[in-house]
mmCIF file of the C-alpha atoms, coordinates in Angstrom:
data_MODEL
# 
_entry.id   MODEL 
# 
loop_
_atom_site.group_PDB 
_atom_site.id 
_atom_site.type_symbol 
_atom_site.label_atom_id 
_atom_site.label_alt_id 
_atom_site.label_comp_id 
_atom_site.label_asym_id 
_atom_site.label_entity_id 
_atom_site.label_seq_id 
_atom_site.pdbx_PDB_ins_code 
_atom_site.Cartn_x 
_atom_site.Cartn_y 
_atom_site.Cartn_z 
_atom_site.occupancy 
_atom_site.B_iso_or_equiv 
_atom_site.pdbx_formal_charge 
_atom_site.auth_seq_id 
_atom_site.auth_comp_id 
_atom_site.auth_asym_id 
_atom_site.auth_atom_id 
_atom_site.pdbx_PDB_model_num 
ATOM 1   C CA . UNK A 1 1   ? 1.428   -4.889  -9.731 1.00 0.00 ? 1   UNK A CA 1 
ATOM 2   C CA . UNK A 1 2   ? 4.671   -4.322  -8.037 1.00 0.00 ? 2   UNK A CA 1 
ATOM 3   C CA . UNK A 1 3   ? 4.020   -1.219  -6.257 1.00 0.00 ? 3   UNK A CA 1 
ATOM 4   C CA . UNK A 1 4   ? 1.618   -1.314  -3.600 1.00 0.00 ? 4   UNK A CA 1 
ATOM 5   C CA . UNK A 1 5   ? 0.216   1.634   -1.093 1.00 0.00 ? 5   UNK A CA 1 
ATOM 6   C CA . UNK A 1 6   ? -0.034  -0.014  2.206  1.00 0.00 ? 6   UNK A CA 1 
ATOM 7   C CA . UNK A 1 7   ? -2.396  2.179   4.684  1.00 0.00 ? 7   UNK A CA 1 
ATOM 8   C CA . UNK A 1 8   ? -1.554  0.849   8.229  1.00 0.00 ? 8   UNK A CA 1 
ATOM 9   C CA . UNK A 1 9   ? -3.167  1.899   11.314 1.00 0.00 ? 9   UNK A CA 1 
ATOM 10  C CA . UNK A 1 10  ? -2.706  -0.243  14.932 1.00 0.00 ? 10  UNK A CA 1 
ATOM 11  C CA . UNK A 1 11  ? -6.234  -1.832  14.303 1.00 0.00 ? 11  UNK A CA 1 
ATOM 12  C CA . UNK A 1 12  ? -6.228  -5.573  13.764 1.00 0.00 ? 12  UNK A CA 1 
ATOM 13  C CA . UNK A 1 13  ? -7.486  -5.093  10.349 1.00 0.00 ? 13  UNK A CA 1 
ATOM 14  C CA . UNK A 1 14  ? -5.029  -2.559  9.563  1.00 0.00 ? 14  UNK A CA 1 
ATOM 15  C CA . UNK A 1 15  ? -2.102  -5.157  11.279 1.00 0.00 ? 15  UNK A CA 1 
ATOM 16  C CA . UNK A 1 16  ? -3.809  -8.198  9.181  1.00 0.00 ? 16  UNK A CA 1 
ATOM 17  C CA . UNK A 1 17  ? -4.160  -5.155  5.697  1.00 0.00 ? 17  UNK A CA 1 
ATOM 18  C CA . UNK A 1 18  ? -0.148  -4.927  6.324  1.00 0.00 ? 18  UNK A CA 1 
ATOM 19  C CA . UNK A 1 19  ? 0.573   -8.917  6.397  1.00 0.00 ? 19  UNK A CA 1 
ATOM 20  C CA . UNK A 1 20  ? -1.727  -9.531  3.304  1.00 0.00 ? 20  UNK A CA 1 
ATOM 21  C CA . UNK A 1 21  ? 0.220   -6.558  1.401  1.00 0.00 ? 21  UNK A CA 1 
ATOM 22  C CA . UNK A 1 22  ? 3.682   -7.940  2.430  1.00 0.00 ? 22  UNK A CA 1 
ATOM 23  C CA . UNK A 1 23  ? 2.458   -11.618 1.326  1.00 0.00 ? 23  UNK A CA 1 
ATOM 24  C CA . UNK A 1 24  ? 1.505   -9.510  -1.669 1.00 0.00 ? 24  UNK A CA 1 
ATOM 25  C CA . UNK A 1 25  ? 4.704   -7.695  -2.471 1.00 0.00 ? 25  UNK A CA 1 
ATOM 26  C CA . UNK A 1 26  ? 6.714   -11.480 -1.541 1.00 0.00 ? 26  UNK A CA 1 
ATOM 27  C CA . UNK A 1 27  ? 4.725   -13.496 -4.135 1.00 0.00 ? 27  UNK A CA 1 
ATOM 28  C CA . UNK A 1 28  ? 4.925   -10.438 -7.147 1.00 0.00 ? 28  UNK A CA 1 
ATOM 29  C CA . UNK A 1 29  ? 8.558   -9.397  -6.188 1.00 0.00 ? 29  UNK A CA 1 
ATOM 30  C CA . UNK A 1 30  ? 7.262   -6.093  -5.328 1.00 0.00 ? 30  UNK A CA 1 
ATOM 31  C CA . UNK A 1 31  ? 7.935   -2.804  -2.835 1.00 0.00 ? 31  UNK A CA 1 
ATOM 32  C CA . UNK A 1 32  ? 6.148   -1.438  -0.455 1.00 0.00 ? 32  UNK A CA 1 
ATOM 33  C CA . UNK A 1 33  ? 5.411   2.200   0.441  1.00 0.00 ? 33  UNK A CA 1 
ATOM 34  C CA . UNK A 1 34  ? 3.372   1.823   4.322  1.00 0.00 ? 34  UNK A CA 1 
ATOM 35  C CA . UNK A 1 35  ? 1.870   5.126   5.060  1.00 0.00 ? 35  UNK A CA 1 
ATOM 36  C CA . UNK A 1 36  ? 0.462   5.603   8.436  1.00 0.00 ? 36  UNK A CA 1 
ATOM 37  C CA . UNK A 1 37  ? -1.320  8.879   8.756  1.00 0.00 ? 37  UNK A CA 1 
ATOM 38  C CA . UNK A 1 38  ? -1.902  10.989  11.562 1.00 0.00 ? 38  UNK A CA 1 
ATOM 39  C CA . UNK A 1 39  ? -6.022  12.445  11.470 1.00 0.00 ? 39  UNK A CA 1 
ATOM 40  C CA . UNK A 1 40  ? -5.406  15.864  12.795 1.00 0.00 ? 40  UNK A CA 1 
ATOM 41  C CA . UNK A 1 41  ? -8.641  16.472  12.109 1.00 0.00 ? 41  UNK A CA 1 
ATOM 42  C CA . UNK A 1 42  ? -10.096 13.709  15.146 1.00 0.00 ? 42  UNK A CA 1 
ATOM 43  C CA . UNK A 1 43  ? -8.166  15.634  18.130 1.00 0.00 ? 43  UNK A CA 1 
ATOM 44  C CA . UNK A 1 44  ? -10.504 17.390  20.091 1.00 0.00 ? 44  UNK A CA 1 
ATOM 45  C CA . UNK A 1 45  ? -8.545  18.905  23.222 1.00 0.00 ? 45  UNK A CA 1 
ATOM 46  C CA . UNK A 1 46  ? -7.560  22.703  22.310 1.00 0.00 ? 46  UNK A CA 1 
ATOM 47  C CA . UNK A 1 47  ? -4.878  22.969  25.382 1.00 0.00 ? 47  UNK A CA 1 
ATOM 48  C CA . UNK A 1 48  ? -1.476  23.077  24.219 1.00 0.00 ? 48  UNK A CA 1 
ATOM 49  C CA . UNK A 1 49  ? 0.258   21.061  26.534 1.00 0.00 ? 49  UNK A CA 1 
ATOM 50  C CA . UNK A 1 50  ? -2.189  18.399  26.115 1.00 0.00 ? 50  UNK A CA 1 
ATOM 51  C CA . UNK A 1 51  ? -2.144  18.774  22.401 1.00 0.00 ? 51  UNK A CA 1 
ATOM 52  C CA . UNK A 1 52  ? 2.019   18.306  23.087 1.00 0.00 ? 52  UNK A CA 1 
ATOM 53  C CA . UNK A 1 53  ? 1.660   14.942  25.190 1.00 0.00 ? 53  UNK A CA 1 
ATOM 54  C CA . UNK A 1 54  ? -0.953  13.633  22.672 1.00 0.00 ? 54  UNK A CA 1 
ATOM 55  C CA . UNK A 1 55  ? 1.261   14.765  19.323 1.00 0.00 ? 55  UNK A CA 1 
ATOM 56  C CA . UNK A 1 56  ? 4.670   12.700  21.526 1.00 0.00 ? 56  UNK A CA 1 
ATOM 57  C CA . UNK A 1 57  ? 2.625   9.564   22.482 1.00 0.00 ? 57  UNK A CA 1 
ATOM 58  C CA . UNK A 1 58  ? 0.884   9.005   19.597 1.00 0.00 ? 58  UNK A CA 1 
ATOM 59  C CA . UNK A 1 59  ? 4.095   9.911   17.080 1.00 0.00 ? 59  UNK A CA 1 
ATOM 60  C CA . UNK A 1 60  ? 5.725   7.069   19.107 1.00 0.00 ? 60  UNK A CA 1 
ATOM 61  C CA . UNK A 1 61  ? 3.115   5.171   18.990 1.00 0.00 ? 61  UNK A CA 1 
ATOM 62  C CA . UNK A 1 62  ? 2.767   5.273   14.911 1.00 0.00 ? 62  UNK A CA 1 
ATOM 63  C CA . UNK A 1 63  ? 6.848   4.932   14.709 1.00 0.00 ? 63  UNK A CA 1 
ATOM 64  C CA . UNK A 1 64  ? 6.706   1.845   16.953 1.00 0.00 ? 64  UNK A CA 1 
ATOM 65  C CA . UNK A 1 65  ? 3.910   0.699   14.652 1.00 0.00 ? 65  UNK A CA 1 
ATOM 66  C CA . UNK A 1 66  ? 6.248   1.646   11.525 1.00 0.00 ? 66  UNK A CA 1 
ATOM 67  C CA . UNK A 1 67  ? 8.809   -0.305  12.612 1.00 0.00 ? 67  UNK A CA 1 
ATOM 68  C CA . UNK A 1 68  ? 6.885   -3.299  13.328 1.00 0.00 ? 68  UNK A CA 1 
ATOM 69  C CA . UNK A 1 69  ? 5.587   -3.491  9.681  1.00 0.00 ? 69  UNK A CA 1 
ATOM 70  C CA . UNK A 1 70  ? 9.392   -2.349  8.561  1.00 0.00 ? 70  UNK A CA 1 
ATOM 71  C CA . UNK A 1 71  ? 10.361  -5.726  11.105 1.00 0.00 ? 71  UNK A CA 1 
ATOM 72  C CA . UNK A 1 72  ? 7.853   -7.875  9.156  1.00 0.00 ? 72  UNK A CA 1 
ATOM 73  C CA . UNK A 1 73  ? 8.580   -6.907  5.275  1.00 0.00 ? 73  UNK A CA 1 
ATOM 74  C CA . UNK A 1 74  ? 12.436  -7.634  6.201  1.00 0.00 ? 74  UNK A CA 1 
ATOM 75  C CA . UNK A 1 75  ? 11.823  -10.397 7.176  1.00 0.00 ? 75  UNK A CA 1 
ATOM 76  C CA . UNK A 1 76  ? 9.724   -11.285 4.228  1.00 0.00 ? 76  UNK A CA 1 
ATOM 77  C CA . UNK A 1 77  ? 12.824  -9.946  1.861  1.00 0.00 ? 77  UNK A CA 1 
ATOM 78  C CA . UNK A 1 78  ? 10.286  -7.334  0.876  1.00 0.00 ? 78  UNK A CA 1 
ATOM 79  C CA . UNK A 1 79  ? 12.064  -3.646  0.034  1.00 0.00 ? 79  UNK A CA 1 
ATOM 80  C CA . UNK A 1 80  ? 9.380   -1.521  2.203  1.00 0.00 ? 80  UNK A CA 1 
ATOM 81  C CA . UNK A 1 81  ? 9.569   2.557   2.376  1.00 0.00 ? 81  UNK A CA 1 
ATOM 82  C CA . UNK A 1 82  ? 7.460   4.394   5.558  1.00 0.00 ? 82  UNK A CA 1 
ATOM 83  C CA . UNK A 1 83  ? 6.342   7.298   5.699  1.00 0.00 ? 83  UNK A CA 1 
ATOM 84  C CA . UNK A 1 84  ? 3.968   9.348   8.607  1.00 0.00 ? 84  UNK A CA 1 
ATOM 85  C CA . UNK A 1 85  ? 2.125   12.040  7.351  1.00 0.00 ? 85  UNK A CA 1 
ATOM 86  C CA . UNK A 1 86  ? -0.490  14.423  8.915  1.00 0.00 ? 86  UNK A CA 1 
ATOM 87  C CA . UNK A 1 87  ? -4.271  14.989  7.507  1.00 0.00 ? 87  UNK A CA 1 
ATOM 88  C CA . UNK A 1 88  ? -7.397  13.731  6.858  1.00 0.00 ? 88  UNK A CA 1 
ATOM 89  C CA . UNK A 1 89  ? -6.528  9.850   6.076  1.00 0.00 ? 89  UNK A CA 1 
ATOM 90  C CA . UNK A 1 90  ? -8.700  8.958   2.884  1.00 0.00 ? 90  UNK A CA 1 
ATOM 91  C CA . UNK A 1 91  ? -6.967  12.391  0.893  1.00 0.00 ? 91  UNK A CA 1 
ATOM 92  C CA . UNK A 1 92  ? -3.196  12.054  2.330  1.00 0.00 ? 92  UNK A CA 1 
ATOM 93  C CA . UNK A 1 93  ? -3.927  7.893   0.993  1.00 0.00 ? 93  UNK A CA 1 
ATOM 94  C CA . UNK A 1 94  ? -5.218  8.929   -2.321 1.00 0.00 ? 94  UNK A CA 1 
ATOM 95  C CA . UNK A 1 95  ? -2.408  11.559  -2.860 1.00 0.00 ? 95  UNK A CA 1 
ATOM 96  C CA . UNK A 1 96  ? 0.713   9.421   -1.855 1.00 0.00 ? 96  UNK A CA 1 
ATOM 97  C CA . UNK A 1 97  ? -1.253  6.921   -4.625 1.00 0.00 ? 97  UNK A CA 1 
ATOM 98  C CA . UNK A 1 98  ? -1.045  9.290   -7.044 1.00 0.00 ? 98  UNK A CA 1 
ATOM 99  C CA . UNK A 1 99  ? 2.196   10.503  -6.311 1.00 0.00 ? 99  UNK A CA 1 
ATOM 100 C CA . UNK A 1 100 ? 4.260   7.553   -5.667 1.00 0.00 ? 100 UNK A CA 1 
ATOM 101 C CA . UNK A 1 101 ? 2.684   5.564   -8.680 1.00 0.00 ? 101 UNK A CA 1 
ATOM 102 C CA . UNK A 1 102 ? 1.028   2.970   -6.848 1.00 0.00 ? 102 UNK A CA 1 
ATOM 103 C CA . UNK A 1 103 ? -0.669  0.123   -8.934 1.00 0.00 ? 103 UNK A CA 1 
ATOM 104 C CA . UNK A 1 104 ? -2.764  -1.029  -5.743 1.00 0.00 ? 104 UNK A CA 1 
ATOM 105 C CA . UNK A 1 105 ? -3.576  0.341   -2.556 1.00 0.00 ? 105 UNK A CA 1 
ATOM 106 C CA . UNK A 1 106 ? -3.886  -1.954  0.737  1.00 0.00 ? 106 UNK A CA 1 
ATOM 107 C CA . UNK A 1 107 ? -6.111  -0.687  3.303  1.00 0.00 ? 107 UNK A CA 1 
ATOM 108 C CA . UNK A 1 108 ? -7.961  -2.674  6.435  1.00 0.00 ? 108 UNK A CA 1 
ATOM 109 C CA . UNK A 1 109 ? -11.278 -2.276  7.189  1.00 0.00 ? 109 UNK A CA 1 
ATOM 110 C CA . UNK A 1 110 ? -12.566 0.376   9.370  1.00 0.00 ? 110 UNK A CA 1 
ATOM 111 C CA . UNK A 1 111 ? -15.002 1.141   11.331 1.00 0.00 ? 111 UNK A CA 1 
ATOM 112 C CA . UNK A 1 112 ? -17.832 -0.080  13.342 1.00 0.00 ? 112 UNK A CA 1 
ATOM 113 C CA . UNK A 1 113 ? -21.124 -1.366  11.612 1.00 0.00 ? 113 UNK A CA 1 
ATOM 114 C CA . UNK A 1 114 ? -24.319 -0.751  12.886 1.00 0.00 ? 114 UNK A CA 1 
ATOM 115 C CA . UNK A 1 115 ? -27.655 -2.106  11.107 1.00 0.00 ? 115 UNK A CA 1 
ATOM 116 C CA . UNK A 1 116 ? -28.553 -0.467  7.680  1.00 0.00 ? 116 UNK A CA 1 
ATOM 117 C CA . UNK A 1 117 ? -24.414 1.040   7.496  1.00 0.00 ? 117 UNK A CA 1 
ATOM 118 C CA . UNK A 1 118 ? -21.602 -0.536  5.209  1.00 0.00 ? 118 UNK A CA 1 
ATOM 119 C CA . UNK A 1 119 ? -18.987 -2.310  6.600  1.00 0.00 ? 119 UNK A CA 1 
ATOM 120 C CA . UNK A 1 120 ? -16.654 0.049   6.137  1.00 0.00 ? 120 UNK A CA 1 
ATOM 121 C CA . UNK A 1 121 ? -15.870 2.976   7.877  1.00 0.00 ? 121 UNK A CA 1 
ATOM 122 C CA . UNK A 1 122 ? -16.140 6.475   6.052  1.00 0.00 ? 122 UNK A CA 1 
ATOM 123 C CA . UNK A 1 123 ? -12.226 7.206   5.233  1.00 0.00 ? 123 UNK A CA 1 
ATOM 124 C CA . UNK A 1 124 ? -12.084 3.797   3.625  1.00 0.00 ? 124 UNK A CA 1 
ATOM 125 C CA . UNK A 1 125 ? -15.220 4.628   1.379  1.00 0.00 ? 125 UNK A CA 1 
ATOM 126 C CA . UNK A 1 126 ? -13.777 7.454   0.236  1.00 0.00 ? 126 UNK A CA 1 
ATOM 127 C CA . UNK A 1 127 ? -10.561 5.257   -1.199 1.00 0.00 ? 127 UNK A CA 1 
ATOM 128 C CA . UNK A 1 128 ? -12.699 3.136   -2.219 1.00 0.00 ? 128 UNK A CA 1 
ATOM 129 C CA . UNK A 1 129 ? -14.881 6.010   -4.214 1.00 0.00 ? 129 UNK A CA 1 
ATOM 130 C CA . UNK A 1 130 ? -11.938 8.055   -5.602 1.00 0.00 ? 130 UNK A CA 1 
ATOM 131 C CA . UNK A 1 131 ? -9.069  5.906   -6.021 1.00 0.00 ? 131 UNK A CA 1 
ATOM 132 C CA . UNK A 1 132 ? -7.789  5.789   -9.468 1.00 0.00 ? 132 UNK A CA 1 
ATOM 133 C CA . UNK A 1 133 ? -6.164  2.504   -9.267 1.00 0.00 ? 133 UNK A CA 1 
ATOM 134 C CA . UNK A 1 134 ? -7.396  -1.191  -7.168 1.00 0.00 ? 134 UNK A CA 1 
ATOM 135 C CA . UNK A 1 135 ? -8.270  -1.264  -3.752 1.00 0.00 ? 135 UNK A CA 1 
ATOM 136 C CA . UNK A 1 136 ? -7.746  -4.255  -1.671 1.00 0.00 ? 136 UNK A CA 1 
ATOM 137 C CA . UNK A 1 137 ? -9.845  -4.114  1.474  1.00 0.00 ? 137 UNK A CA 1 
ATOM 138 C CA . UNK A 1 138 ? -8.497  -6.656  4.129  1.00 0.00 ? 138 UNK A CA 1 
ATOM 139 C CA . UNK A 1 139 ? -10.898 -7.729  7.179  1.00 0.00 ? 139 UNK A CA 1 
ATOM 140 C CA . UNK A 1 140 ? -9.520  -8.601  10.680 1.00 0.00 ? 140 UNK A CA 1 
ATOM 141 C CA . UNK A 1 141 ? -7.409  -11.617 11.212 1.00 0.00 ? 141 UNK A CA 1 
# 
């Protein structure tokens, strides 16, 4: 397994899912493709302008995020590709799988638990549920 999907988000599981998968890539001598994707799907405001400040804080948001992970894998000696894509997470994950020939996908868990729910959150299921290759589901530091 020497090419491995990392989902990252700025969650703590999604920080401790992008440690694990550099540890990951160190020990196998593998590479890295991080994908961080942007749910357009989850904004709610319709205003433009507001859509506008939203789409520039959180795109530097996710590249400061990117870059963090990039700062990490270097320093790992871990080759490490990003990549910030638009959509509904779980499909733009399982479609940069497919496409970029990943042997593993790296994901943190999601989502809040309540009584009688997983522990996952729904996008994460759906990896989970569809993915044609092993998913590694990493918990909060």
């Amino acid at each position: 397994m020497t090419r491995i999907l990392l989902a990252v988000n700025d969650s703590p599981a999604g920080v401790a899912a992008a440690r694990t998968a550099i540890r990951f890539a160190h020990e196998c001598q593998g590479q890295i493709l991080a994908v961080h994707v942007v749910d357009v799907a989850s904004r709610t405001d319709s205003r433009p302008a507001t859509r506008r400040q939203d789409s520039s804080a959180g795109e530097q948001a996710s590249r400061a995020l990117l870059g963090y992970i990039t700062n990490l894998a270097t320093q790992a000696e871990v080759e490490i590709e990003t990549t910030m894509l638009p959509g509904r997470p779980a499909e733009v994950i399982l479609d940069r799988a497919a496409v970029w020939g990943a042997d593993i996908i790296v994901l943190g868990r999601s989502g809040v638990r309540h009584v009688g729910q997983p522990f996952v959150g729904s996008q994460v299921l759906h990896v989970i549920e569809f993915a044609d290759v092993p998913v590694l589901v990493v918990p909060a530091a």
